[in-house]
C-alpha positions as CSV (number, residue, x, y, z in Angstrom):
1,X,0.0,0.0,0.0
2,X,1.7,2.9,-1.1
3,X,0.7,6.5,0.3
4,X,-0.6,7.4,-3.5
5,X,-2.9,4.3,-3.0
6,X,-3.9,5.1,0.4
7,X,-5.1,8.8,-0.7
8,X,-7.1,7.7,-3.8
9,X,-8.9,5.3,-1.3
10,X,-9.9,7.4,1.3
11,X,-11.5,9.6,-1.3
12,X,-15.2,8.6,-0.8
13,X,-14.4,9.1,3.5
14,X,-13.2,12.4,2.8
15,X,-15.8,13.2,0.7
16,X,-18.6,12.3,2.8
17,X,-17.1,14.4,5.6
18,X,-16.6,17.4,3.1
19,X,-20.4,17.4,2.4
20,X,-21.8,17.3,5.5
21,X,-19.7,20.1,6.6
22,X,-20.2,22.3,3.7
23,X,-23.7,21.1,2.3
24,X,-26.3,24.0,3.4
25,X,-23.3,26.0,5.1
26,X,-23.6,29.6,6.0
27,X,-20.3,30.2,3.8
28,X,-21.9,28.3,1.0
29,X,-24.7,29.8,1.1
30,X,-23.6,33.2,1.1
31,X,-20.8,32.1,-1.5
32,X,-24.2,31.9,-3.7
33,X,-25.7,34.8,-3.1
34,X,-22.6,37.0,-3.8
35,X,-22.3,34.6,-7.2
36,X,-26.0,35.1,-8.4
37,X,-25.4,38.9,-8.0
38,X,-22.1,39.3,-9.9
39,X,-22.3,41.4,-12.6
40,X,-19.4,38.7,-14.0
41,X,-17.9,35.1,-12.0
42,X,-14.7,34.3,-12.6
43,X,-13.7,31.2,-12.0
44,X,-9.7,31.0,-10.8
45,X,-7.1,28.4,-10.3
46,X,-3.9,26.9,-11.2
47,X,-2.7,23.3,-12.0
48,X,-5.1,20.7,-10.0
49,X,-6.8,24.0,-8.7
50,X,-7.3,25.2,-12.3
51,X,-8.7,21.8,-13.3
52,X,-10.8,21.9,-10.4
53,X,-12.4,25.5,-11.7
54,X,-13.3,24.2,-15.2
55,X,-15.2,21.2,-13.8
56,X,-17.4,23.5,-12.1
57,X,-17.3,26.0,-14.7
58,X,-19.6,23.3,-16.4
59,X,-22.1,23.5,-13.8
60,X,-22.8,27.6,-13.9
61,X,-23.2,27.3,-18.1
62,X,-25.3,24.3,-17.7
63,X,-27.7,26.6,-16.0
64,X,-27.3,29.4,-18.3
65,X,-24.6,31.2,-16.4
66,X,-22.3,32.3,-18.2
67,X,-18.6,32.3,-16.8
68,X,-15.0,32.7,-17.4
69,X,-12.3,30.2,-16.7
70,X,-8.5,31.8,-15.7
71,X,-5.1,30.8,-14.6
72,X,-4.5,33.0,-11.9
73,X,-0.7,33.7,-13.1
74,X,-2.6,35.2,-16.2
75,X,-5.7,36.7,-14.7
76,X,-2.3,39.2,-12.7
77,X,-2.1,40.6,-15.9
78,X,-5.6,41.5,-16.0
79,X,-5.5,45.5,-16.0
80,X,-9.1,45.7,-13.8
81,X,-12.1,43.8,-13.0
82,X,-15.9,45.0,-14.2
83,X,-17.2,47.0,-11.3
84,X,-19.6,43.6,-9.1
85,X,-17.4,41.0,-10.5
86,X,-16.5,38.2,-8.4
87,X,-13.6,35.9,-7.9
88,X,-14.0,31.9,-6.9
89,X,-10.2,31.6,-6.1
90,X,-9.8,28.0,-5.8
91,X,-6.6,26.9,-4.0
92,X,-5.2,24.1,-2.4
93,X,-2.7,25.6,0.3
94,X,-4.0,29.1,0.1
95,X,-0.4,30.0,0.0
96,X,0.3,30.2,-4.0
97,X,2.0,33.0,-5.2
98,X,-0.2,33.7,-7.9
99,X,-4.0,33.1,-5.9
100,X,-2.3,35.5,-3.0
101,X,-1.2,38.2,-5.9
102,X,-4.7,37.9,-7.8
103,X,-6.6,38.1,-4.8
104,X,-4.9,41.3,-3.4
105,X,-5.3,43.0,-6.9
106,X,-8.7,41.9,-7.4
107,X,-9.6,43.6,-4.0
108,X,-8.1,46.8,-4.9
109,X,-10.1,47.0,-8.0
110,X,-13.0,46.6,-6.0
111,X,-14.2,42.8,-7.2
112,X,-15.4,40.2,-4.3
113,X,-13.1,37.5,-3.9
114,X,-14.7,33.9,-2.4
115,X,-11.2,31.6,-1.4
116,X,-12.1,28.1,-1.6
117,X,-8.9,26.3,0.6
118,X,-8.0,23.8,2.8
119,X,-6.1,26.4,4.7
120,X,-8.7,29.3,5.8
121,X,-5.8,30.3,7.8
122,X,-3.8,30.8,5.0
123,X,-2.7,34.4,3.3
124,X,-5.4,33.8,1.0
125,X,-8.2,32.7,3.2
126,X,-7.6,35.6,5.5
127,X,-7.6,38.1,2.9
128,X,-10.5,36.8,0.9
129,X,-14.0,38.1,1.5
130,X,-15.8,34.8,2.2
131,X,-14.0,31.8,3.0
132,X,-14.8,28.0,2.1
133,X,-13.0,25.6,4.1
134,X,-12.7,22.1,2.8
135,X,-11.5,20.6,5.8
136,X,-9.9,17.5,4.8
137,X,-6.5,15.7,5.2
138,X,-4.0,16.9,2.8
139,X,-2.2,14.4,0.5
140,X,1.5,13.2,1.0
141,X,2.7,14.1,-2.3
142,X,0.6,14.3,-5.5
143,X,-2.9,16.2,-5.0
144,X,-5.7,13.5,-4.4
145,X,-8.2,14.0,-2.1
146,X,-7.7,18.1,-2.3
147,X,-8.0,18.3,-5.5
148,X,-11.4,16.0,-5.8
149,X,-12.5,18.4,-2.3
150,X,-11.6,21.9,-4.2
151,X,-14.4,20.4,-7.2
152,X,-17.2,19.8,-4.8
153,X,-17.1,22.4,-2.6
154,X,-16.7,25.0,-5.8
155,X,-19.4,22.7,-6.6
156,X,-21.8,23.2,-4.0
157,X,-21.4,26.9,-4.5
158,X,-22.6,26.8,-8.1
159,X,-25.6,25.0,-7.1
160,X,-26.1,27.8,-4.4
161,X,-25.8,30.5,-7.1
162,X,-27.8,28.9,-10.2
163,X,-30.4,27.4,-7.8
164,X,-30.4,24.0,-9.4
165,X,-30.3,21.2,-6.6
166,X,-27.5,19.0,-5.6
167,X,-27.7,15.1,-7.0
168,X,-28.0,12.2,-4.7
169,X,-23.9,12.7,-3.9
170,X,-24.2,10.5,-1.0
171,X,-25.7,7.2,-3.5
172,X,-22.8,8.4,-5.8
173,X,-20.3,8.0,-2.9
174,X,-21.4,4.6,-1.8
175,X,-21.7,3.5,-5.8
176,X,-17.7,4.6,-6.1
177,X,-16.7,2.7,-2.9
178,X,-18.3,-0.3,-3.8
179,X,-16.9,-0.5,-7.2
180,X,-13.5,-0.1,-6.2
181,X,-12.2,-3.4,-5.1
182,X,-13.2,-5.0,-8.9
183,X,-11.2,-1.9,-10.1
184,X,-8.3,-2.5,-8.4
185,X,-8.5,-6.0,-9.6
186,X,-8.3,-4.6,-13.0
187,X,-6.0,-1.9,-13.1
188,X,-3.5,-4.7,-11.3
189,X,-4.3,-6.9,-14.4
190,X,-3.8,-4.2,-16.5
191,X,0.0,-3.7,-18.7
192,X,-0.2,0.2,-19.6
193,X,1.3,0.9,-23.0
194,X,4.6,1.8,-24.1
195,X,4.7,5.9,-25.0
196,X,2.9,8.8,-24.1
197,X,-0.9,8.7,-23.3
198,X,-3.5,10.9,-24.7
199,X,-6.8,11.7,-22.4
200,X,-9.6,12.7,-24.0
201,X,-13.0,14.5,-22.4
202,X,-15.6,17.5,-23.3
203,X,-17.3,19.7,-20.6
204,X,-16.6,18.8,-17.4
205,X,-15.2,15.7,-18.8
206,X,-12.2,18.3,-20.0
207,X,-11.3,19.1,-16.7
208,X,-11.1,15.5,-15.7
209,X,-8.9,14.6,-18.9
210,X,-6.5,18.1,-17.8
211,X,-6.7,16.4,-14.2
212,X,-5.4,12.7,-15.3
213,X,-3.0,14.0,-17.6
214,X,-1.4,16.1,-14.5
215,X,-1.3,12.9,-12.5
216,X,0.1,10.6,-15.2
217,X,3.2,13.1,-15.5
218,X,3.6,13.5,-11.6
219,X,3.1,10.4,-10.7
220,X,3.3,8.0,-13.2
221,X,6.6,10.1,-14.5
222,X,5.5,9.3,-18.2
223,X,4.3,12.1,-21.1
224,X,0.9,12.6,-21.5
225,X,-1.7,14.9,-23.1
């Protein structure tokens, strides 16, 4: 049992806990309403984090919402923000150079900013304007368990702000954990192929493809795409 291993597998735990905390939260809540009445959402991350923000993104334009997807190294660049706009600054650690910088100058130009973190403690959750705390255990190495917990509590906000109601996450939960033990079965059957591998998605589906391709290189240490 390596510690990879272990964090993939105590997804469904962690996610469980993550949705009871935040599920019909105060924060969430009021993460919607400041959402539903932005004049423009911006959606913010980068690597897992940005992953994490297009796979919700899909949620706000399957309502009719429309959003905007950035890297947060490029969105420093931005020279101001349309007066009501609002950032969901999804980060990890809370401590990334670029979320910190984008937050501060997003603030200044007068635009909410809603940190979404496993570290409210951190130089981006205290200088955010609403804070959503995931609360889980952080991975040992490769980003598991906070990047799948950045996705669902982002999540949970778009359903706040578009109104439409959360699926039957706990069924989903218990359908994953189940299947599990026959995946592992056939993943430990399974010879990957020689060269680089290509991951393939649309919609939220994209996001998940980005995701698995960031994994493959960081901890399978082979090319992908």
């Amino acid at each position: 049992m390596t510690r990879l291993r272990a964090d993939i597998l105590r997804q469904p735990a962690e996610w469980r806990g993550c949705l009871a905390r935040l599920r019909g939260s105060s924060a969430v809540l009021e993460a919607g309403r400041l959402l539903a009445g932005a004049s423009e959402v911006t959606l913010v991350g980068i690597g897992a984090s940005g992953h994490a923000a297009q796979a919700v993104a899909s949620l706000f334009t399957a309502a009719g919402r429309p959003v905007q997807v950035a890297d947060a190294s490029e969105l420093l660049l931005q020279p101001s923000f349309r007066p009501g706009s609002v950032c969901l600054l999804l980060s990890r650690s809370g401590r990334s150079v670029e979320g910190v910088g984008l937050s501060d100058l997003a603030r200044r130009q007068g635009a909410r900013v809603i940190a979404v973190t496993n570290a409210p403690e951190s130089p981006l959750g205290t200088g955010a304007d609403l804070v959503i705390p995931l609360g889980v255990a952080y991975d040992h190495a490769v980003s598991v368990v906070t990047y799948s917990a950045l996705a669902l509590a982002a999540g949970l906000a778009a359903s706040a702000a578009t109104g439409r109601p959360v699926p039957d996450l706990d069924t989903a939960f218990d359908g994953l954990e189940a299947a599990l033990p026959e995946w592992i079965r056939s993943l430990e059957a399974w010879t990957p192929p020689s060269g680089p591998a290509y991951f393939l998605g649309r919609g939220s589906g994209f996001a998940t493809a980005q995701e698995a391709r960031l994994l493959w290189e960081e901890a399978a240490k082979s090319p992908a795409t």
